[in-house]
N, C-alpha and C positions, 0 to 999 in steps of 0.2 A: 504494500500500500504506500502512495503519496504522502511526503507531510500535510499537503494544500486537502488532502480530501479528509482529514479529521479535523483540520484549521476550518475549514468549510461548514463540516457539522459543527463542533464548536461555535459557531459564530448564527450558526441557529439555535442552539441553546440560548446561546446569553442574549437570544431577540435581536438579532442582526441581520435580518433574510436576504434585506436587500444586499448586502457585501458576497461581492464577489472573487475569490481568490484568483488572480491570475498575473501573469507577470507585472502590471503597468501597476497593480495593486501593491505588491509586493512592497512598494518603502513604504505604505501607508504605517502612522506609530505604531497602531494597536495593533497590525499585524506581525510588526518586528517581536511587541511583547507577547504575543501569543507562539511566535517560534521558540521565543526563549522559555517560556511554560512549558511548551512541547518537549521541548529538551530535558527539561528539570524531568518531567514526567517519564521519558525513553528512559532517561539512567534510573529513578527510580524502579521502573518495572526489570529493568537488568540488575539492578543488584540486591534486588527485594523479592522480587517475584519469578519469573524465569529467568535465568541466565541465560547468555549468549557466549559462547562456545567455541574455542578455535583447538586444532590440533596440528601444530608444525615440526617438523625436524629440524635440528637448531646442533653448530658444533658446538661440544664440552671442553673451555680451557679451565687445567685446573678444579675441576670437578665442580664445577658452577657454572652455571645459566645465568646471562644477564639478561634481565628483561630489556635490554634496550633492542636487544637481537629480535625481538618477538615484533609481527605484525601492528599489536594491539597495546593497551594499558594494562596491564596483567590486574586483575582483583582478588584470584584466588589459583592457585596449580593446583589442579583435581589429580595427575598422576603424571609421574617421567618412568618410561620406557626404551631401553637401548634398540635403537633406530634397527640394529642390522640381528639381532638374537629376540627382539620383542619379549627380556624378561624385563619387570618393572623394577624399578631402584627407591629405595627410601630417600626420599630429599628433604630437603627444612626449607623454609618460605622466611626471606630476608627483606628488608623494604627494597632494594635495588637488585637481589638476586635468589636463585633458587642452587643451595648448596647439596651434592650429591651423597650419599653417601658410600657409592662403589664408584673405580673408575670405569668409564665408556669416553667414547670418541665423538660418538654421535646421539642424541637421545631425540624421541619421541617425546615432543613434551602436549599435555590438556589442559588447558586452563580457561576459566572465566574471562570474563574482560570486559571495562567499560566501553561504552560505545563514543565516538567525537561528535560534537555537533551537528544537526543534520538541516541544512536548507531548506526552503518552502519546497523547491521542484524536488527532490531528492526523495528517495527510498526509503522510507523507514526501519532502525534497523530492532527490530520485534518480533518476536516471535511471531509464528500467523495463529494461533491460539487468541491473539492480542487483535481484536478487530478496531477497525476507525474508531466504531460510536465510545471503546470502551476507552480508547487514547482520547478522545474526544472528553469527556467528562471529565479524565486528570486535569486536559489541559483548562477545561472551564472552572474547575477546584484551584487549581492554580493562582490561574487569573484572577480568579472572586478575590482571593485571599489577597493578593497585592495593592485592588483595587479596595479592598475595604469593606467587601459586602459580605462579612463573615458569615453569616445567614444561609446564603446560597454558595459557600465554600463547603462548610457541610455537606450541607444536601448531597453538591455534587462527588466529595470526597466521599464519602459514604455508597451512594452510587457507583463510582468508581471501584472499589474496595470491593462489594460485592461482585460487580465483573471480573475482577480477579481473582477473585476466589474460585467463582466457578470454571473459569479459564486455565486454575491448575489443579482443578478438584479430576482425582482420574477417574476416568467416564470407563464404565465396564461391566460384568455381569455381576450383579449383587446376591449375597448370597445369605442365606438364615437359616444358623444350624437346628436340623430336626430336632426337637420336641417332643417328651409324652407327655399327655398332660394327665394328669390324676385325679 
């Protein structure tokens, strides 16, 4: 999904039907501070609610990983794995590096990761669990809240909040163990 098409819902919440997201719109104020909502809200749902996830091969000096070698902002190493044997290594999680406990050359490393800022035209980077209307509602909780309409920050925080929930509640066959009853 688009930033503009949860900006777009967003901006029918908060009673704005007539606004239009589209390029010429783009410097409009109120649209600038609804990207930076958006945003607030994207990193929220990644480091709160589902994570986003990268897995790269990365070489080992000295049996450390430096995050700067990674793609991304590291927030958490879920496992390192030697690239060329795929057995897993115990490592320690340092604020600027990932220390190994055996030596490898090459490792496999998973980890978390914040996501950077994402423009109006741009991709959102979300799970697809995470629909517009549900990025939509952060983003109008957000907003409410800077704007000063604590009232309807609620609302939509709450709102929000239950979207989430159900977006990482696992959907499956439920089950209830047999019973005699007496």
């Amino acid at each position: 999904m688009e930033l503009k098409e949860a900006i777009q819902i967003s901006l029918t919440y908060l009673g704005d039907e007539d606004a239009t997201v589209n390029n010429k719109t783009a410097q409009h104020p109120r649209l600038k501070l609804l990207v930076k909502c958006a945003n607030l809200v994207i990193k929220e749902i990644a480091t709160d609610y589902i994570p986003l996830t990268e897995t790269e091969t990365v070489s080992v000096e000295d049996n450390r990983i430096s995050y700067e070698k990674l793609l991304h902002r590291v927030l958490e190493v879920l496992s390192v794995k030697d690239a060329k044997t795929g057995i897993a290594s115990n490592f320690k999680m340092n604020p600027t590096e990932c220390v190994l406990a055996n030596t490898i050359s090459e490792a496999e490393i998973k980890y978390s990761y914040i996501p950077v800022d994402t423009e109006i035209d741009e991709q959102c980077p979300v799970s697809p669990l995470v629909s517009a209307r549900t990025l939509a509602l952060g983003i109008c909780a957000e907003y409410s809240l800077i704007e000063g309409m604590y009232e309807q920050s609620v609302m939509y925080s709450d709102r929000f909040k239950e979207d989430m929930r159900t977006a990482v509640r696992k959907k499956g066959e439920i089950r209830v163990k047999p019973r005699r009853w007496v």
